[in-house]
Every structure is written in structure tokens, then in C-alpha cells.
N, C-alpha and C positions, 0 to 999 in steps of 0.2 A: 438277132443272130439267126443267120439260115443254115441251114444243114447242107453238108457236101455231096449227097444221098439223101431221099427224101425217106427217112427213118419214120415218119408219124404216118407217109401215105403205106408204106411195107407193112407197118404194126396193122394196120385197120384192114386191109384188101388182101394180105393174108390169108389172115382165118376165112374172110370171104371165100375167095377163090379156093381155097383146101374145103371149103365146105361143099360147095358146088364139083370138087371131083370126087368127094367122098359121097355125096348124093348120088353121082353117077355111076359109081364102081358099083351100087346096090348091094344085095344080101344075100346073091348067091353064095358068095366067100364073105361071110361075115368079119371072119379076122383079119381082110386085106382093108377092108372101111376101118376097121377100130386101131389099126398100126398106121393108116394114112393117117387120121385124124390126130391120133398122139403127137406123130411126124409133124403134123402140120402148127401140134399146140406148141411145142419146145421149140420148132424154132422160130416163132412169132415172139417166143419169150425171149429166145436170145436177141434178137431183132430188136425187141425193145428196151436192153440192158443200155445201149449206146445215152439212150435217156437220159440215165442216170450218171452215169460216166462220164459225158461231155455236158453233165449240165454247168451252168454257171453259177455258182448257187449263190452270189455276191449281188448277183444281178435279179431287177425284178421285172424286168421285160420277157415277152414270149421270147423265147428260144425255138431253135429248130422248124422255122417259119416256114411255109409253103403256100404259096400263091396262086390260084390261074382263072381267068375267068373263067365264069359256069354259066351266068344268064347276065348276061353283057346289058339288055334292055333293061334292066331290072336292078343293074349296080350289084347283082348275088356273084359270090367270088365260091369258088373252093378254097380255104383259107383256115390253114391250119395254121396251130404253136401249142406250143408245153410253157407254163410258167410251176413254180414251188407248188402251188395249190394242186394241177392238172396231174405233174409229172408220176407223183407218189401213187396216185389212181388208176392210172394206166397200166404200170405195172404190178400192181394190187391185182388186177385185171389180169393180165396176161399170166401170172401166176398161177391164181384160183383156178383157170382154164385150163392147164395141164390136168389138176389134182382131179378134177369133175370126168375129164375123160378117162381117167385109171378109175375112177370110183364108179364106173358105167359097165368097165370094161366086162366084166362077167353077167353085171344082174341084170341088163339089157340085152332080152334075147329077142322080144318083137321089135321089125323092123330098126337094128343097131344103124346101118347108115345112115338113113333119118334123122336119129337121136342126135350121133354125133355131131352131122352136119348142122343140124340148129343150133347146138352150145357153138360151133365154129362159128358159124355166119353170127351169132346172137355177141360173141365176140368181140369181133370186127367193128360192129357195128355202135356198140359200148365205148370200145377206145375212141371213134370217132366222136361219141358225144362231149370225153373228156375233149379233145382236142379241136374241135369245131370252135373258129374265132368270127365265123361268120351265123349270123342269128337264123335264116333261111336251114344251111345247113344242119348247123347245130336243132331246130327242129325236125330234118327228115330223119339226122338220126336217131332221136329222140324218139318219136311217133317208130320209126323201124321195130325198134325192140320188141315193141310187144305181141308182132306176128312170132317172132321163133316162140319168143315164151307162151305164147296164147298156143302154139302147138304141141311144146313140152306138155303143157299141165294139161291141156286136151285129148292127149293121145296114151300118154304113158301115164298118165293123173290115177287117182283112187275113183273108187265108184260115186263122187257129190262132181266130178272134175268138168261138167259143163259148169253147171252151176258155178264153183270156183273162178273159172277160167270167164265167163260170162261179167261176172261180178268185177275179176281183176281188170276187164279191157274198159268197161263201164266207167269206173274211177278214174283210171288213168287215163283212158283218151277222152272224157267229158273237163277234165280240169286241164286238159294240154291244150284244148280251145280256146280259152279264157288271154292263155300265154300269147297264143296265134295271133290273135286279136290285137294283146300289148305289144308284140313285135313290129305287125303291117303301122298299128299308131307311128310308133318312131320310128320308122321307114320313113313316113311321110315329113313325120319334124325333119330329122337330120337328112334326108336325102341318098342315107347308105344303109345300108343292112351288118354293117361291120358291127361285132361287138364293145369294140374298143372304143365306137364311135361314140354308140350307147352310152357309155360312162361319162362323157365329158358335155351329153345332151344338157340344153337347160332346160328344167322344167320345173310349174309350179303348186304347189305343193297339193291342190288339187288333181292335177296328172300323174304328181307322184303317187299318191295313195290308190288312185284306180290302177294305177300300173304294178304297184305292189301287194295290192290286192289279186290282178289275173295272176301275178306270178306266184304269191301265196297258194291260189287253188292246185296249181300245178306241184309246186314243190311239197308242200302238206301233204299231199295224197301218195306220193311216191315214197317218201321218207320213212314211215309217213306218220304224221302225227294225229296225235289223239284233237278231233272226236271222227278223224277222215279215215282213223286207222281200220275198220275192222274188213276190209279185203282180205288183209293181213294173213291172218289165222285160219280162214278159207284156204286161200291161195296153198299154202305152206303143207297145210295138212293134206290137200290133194294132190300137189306136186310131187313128182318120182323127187328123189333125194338128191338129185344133180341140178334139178330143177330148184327146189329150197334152196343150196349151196348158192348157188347165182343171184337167187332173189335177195339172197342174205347178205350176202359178202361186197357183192357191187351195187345190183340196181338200187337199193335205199339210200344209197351213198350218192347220187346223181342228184337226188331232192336236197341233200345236203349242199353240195357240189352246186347247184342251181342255184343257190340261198346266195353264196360266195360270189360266184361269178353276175350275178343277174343283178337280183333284190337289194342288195348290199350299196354295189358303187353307183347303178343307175336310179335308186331312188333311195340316199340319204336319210334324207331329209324325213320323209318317209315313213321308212325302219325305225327313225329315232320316236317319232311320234307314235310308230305301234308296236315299239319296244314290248310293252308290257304284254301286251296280247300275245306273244311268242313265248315270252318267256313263261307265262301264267299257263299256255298248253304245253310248254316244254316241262313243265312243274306236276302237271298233273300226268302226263307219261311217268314219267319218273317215278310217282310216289302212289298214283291211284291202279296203273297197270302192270306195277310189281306186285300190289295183292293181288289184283286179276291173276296175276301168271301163278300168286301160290296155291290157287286153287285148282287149278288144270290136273287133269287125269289123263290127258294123252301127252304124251312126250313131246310131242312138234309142236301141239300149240303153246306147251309150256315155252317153249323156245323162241317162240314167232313173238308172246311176249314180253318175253324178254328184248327181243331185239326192239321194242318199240320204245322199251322201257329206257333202254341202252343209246336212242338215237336220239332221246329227250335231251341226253348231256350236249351233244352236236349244237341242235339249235338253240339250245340254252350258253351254252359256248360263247355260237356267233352272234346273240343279242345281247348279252349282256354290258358288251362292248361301247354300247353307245348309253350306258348311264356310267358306267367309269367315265367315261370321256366329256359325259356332260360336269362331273363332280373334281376334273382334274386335268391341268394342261398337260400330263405324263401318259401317254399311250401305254406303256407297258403293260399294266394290267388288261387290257383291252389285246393286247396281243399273245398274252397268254390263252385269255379267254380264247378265241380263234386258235392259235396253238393246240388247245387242249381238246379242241373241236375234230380238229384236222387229223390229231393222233387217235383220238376216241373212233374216229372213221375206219381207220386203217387196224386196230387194232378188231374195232368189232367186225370187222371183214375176215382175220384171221380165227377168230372165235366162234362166230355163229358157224361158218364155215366148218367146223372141226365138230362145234354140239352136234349140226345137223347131219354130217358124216356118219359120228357115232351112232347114233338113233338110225341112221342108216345101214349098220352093221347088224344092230339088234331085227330091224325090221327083215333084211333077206334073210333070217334064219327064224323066227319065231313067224313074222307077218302080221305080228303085231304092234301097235305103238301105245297101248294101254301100260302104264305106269303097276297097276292091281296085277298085270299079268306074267313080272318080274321078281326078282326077291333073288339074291344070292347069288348074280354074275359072277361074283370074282372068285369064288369056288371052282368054274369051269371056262372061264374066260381074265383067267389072271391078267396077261398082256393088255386084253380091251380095258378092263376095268382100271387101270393104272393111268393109260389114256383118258379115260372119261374121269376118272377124279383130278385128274389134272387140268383138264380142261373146263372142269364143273368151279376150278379154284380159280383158275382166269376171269372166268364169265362173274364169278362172283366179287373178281376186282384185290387179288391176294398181291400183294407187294413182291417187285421181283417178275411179274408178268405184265403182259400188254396190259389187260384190263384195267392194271393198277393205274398206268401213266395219267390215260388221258383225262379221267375220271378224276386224278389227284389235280391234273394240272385246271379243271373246269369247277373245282370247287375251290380250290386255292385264289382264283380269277371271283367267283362270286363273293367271297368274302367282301371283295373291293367294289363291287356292287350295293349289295345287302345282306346282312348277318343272314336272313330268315332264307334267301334263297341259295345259299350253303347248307343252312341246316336241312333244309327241304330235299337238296340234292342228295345229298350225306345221308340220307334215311336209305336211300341206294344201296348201301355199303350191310345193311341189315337187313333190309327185304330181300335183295340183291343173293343175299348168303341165305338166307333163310329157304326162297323156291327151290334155288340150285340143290343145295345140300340135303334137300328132302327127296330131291328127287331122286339124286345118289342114294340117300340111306336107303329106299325103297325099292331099286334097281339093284342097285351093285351091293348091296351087305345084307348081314342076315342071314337066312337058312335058305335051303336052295327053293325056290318057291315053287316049283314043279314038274313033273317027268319031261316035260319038254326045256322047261331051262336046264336039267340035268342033262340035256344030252347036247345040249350046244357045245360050237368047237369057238375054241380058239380062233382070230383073227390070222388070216394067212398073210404072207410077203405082200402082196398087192396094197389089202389092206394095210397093212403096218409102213409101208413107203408112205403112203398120201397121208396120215395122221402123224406119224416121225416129223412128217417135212411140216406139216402147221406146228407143231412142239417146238422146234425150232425157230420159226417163224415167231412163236408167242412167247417163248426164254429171249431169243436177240433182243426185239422191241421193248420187252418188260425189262432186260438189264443194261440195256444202252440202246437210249432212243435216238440219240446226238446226230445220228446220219439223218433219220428225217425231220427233225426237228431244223437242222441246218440246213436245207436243201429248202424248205416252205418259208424261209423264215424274212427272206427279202422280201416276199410276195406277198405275206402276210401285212408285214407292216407297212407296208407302200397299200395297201387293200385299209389297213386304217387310216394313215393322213388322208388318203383316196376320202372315206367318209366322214371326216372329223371337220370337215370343209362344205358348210350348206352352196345349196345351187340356188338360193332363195334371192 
């Protein structure tokens, strides 16, 4: 399906192009940079509602296609599409990007144009990864990201933010080589750089495991999983709060996103063989870095990890799928597993999203993120604190909100697996509650912990718009998932027969 109007080139050159006029407009008038870039976030959002609205959701072919050549000697296309998997992320995307420019709007007062312009272009540049169906492409804008971000955390960062920021481009652009490498390979087999092509390459089982090995380094590191994780909790903690919001909500979701689109259909065979190895670091996220998180004393890294803890269900999800499938000619549980992957993404984008906000809140009034140096929010921040225990019940996985779905739908999926890697996941549901809700008790309850929490205010309009709209976001998904679930769900299962079929 091609579009009538090129809706995926609009979504991505957008925010681009608003960002390079908000860079320009400077900081003379700072409020005319922070009303363009709003301008420019909403309606890249609207821009990419059509998405959703004209998707097919019947169908598991890319939709919304766009074609033209780029390096004609080379066979590299410009080559876009949206399938079930891509779609849901993109506008995950375009979302989050509003809330991060309202959440800037006051507490960035060095160079605001700047700021804003990086989360724009840093944008742009994000929906193109979802949608990049050519592999050349799909790495420029991969490799693209992490100039805005390496500027965010650089510039607006805490006092460790070289270091941080040093650390982050280290990880991620030394495991993105690795990918370079596996892509020039199958250039050379198939003759094209198309990613579609990729899927249907034959290769043997030798190629497949060095080829999912480079892409392992790549996706591990960004996700990112345990033992590649600890950038992580650097990065997060030195990041201005708009910077975390991004790092949280989308970019971890692209290592995911990479797992899917890459690892999955072009090496099989592959995956099935090192099934265990994913699933056994997805196991140890899950159950070893939720005690890590319940020891934390600053608030952001408690959260940083949680979110690793959180993306363990993802790729635990998406492997588990090929020992269902080895144990049973019925894909369903395999599809759930994926299912449960895809929602846990989308949900923990709405979550971390809103933890790292709040902690956001706290930090422009106290300038602190020490846990010891709270006690008794909700005495003097009634509205915040309502928010953050709501949010604290999500992350902790409470039935009725996002967190519950996809978490129920990945452990429901392991069962048909292995007893033990339910049970293991399912420790989740109690470590899980346990960091979250200490950190509450210690924050938000209790006696007022001190002249300076005494005198904190309340949460103004601003703030209460951009955590209202994730409340929402996180009550819809948690009490009717049905719209994404049905929109992924062609693409999904065409993504299992896709693997359930050796190349050998």
C-alpha cells in the first residue's frame, strides 16, 4: 500500500526542518524558539495520526510505502513503510515529543533554542529508524541519534555529564559497527540493501550466528540488556529530564524494535539456537536488577533500573517464541509471547516516561534526586503525589493499567515455554512492587521531611497537562489494549510463520 501523500517522509523532516528554524530563531526571544518548537511537535503528531487511521490492520505488508533512489550505484534506496510492529512506535514517538517540549518549557533557561531543537531533529530522526525499510538508511538514522542525545546530556547534563555522555556514544556507536559489518555482508550475498530482501536471504547456519551475534551487540547495548546495561544509569542520571524521558520512552525500544525487524526473520535459525542465551540475560534483568534498583538512593537511577528490569520482559517475550514453536505446531503462544513484547514496549514508554517526569518535578524545586532528602510530599504537593503513586502502581505492574498488560501477556506466553521462566519472570510482580513502593513510602508519605519540602508548591497547569495526558495514556492501554493489540497483530504472526520456517 502506498500513500496518497508521503505521510512517513512529513513525520520524519518535520521535526527536522522545525528544528533547524527553531535553532535559527536563537535566544534572543526565547519564547518565540519554545512556541515554534511546540508548533512544530503537535503537528508532526497530527501528521502522524493518518498512521493509524488509514492503517490496514488485516494486512501484514508495509503500508504507506515510499520509494526513490538515494545511491543508485550502490542499489541504497530512500525506502520507507509502517507495518503493525513499526506503526504503534512511531506514534509512541511523536507523542512523547510534545510532552518533553512542555516539560522543558520553563526549566530550560540556558540556551532554550538549542534544547528544543535537538529533541526536534532527535525526533525526526527516531521515526525514521522506525520506518527505514532500506538497511543503509535505516543505519544513518540509527548512528544520527546519538549526536542530538550526546548534546542533550552534554550540555544540559549534571556535573559526571562528559563522563556519561562519553560512556553512552562508546557503547552504542562501538556495538553499531559490528551491525555495519552484518549489513555490507548481505549486501554483498543478496545484491540489495533492502531490508525485506534480508529476510528471504539464504544463509547457513554458520553466517547466521555471526550475523546475529553483530546484531545482538548492537541491539543488547541500546535496550539494553544486562551485562551491556550499565551506560544506563550514567546516562539517566546525568541527563536534564527531557533527555531521560527520550532515552526511556523510545530510544530502548529501537534495540527492541531491532530484535523484530533484524535478528528474528534474517537469522532464524540462529535465534532458535541462541534462544537460551537471550532468554537467560532477559531472566537475569528481570530478577537480578530489580534487587539492584531496590537498593538505589537516588531516584533516577532507581528508575533507570527499573527500566532495564522492565525491557527484560521484551526480549524475553520475543525468544521465547522459538521454544513454543519448537514443542508445538500451534504458533499462538509464540504470538502472544511477541504480543506481550510489543505491548510491554509501548507501555513502558508511557511509564518510565511519567516516573522520569515526576522525579522531574521534584528535582526543579528541591535540585535534589536523593531519595533521604524527601519524606512527606503529599502534605504539600497533594496533586503531585496522586500522580506519582499512580504511576508508582503502573510501573509496579497493578491490573487495570498498562504495566499490567504486557507483563501478564509475557508471562502467560512463558508458561508454554517453561514453568521456571514464568516463575522467574513473576518475581517481577514482587520486586517490581517492592523498589516502586519504597520509594513512595519514603518520598510521598510520612512526616514532612524538611524545611525545604515544607515549602514546596504544588504542581502548576503545565506540569499537570503533560502527566494528566501519560494518566490517560496509562488508564486507556491498561483497560483496553484491543486497538494495539489489533493493529500489530497481522504483522506479528506473519513475523512468526516468517521464523517457524528454517533457511537451512
Amino acid at each position: 500500500m502506498t500513500a496518497d501523500w508521503p505521510i512517513i517522509s512529513a513525520t520524519i523532516w518535520l521535526p527536522i526542518l522545525g528544528g533547524a528554524i527553531v535553532l535559527a530563531s536563537g535566544d534572543r526571544a526565547p519564547n518565540v524558539s519554545r512556541w515554534l518548537a511546540l508548533i512544530f511537535a503537535i503537528v508532526t503528531f497530527l501528521v502522524s495520526i493518518p498512521l493509524y487511521t488509514g492503517f490496514d490492520a488485516a494486512s501484514a505488508q508495509m503500508q504507506f510505502v515510499e520509494k526513490a533512489a538515494w545511491v543508485p550505484a550502490f542499489d541504497v534506496h530512500y525506502y520507507l513503510g509502517v507495518d503493525g510492529i513499526s506503526m504503534p512506535l512511531i506514534l509512541l514517538t511523536t507523542f512523547i515529543s510534545i510532552l518533553v517540549i512542555i516539560a522543558g518549557w520553563e526549566v530550560i533557561q540556558y540556551k532554550p533554542s538549542q534544547y528544543m531543537a535537538a529533541f526536534l531533529i532527535m525526533e525526526g530522526v527516531m521515526v525514521g529508524v522506525f520506518a527505514a525499510l532500506d538497511a543503509m538508511l535505516f543505519y544513518v538514522f540509527w548512528e544520527a541519534m546519538l549526536i542530538p542525545m550526546f548534546i542533550i546530556i552534554g550540555v544540559w547534563g549534571g556535573p559526571n555529564r562528559v563522563y556519561a555522555t562519553i560512556k553512552f556514544f562508546l557503547y552504542t556507536f562501538l556495538g553499531s559497527v559490528f551491525m555495519l559489518v552484518a549489513l555490507i555482508y548481505m549486501y554483498f550475498k543478496s545484491g540489495s540493501m533492502e531490508i525485506l530482501a534480508f529476510h528471504d536471504l539464504k544463509l547457513n547456519l554458520t553466517e547466521q550466528v555471526l550475523i546475529f551475534v553483530a546484531f545482538l551487540l548492537a541491539f543488547a547495548v541500546k535496550v539494553p540488556m544486562w551485562p551491556v546495561h550499565t551506560w544506563l544509569p550514567d546516562a539517566h542520571v546525568e541527563a536534564p529530564t527531557g533527555g531521560s524521558v527520550i532515552l526511556a520512552a523510545i530510544m530502548l525500544k529501537i534495540g527492541g524494535y531491532g530484535f523484530l525487524r533484524f535478528s528474528l526473520p534474517i537469522t532464524p535459525d540462529a535465534s532458535s539456537e541462541l534462544d537460551w542465551l537471550i532468554i537467560t540475560m532477559s531472566l537475569v534483568a528481570v530478577v537480578y536488577i530489580g534487587f539492584v534498583a531496590l537498593v538505589q538512593q537516588d531516584m533516577k537511577k532507581l528508575i533507570a533500573y527499573s527500566s532495564i528490569a522492565h525491557m527484560g520482559f521484551v526480549t524475553l517475550g520475543f525468544f521465547i517464541a522459538f521454544i513454543i514453536l519448537a514443542r508445538s505446531d500451534v504458533d499462538s503462544g509464540a504470538v502472544l509471547g511477541m504480543q506481550g513484547g510489543m505491548v510491554q514496549m509501548v507501555s513502558h514508554g508511557f511509564i518510565s516516561a511519567a516516573m522520569f517526569l515526576c522525579v522531574g518535578v521534584l528535582y526543579d524545586r528541591m535540585h535534589s534526586r536523593e531519595i533521604n532528602d524527601y519524606g512527606g510530599v503529599v502534605n504539600v504537593m497533594p496533586w503531585f503525589a496522586a500522580f506519582m503513586v499512580f504511576f508508582a502502581m503502573a510501573n509496579a505492574g497493578l491490573p487495570g493499567t498498562s504495566g499490567f498488560v504486557g507483563e501478564f501477556m509475557v508471562i502467560l506466553a512463558s508458561f508454554r515455554a517453561d514453568f521456571w521462566f514464568a516463575f522467574l519472570a513473576a518475581t517481577t510482580l514482587i520486586v517490581g512492587a517492592a523498589y516502586t513502593l519504597w520509594m513512595v513510602k519514603r518520598v510521598v508519605y510520612g512526616e514532612v521531611g524538611s524545611a525545604k519540602v515544607a515549602a514546596l508548591e504544588d504542581i502548576n497547569r503545565r506540569e499537570a497537562l503533560v502527566l494528566s495526558s501519560l494518566a490517560v495514556a496509562v488508564l486507556i492501554l491498561g483497560l483496553w489494549p484491543a486497538p494495539l493489540i489489533e493493529v500489530m497483530d497481522a504483522s506479528i504472526e506473519n513475523l512468526v510463520r516468517h521464523i517457524a520456517v528454517t533457511k537451512l
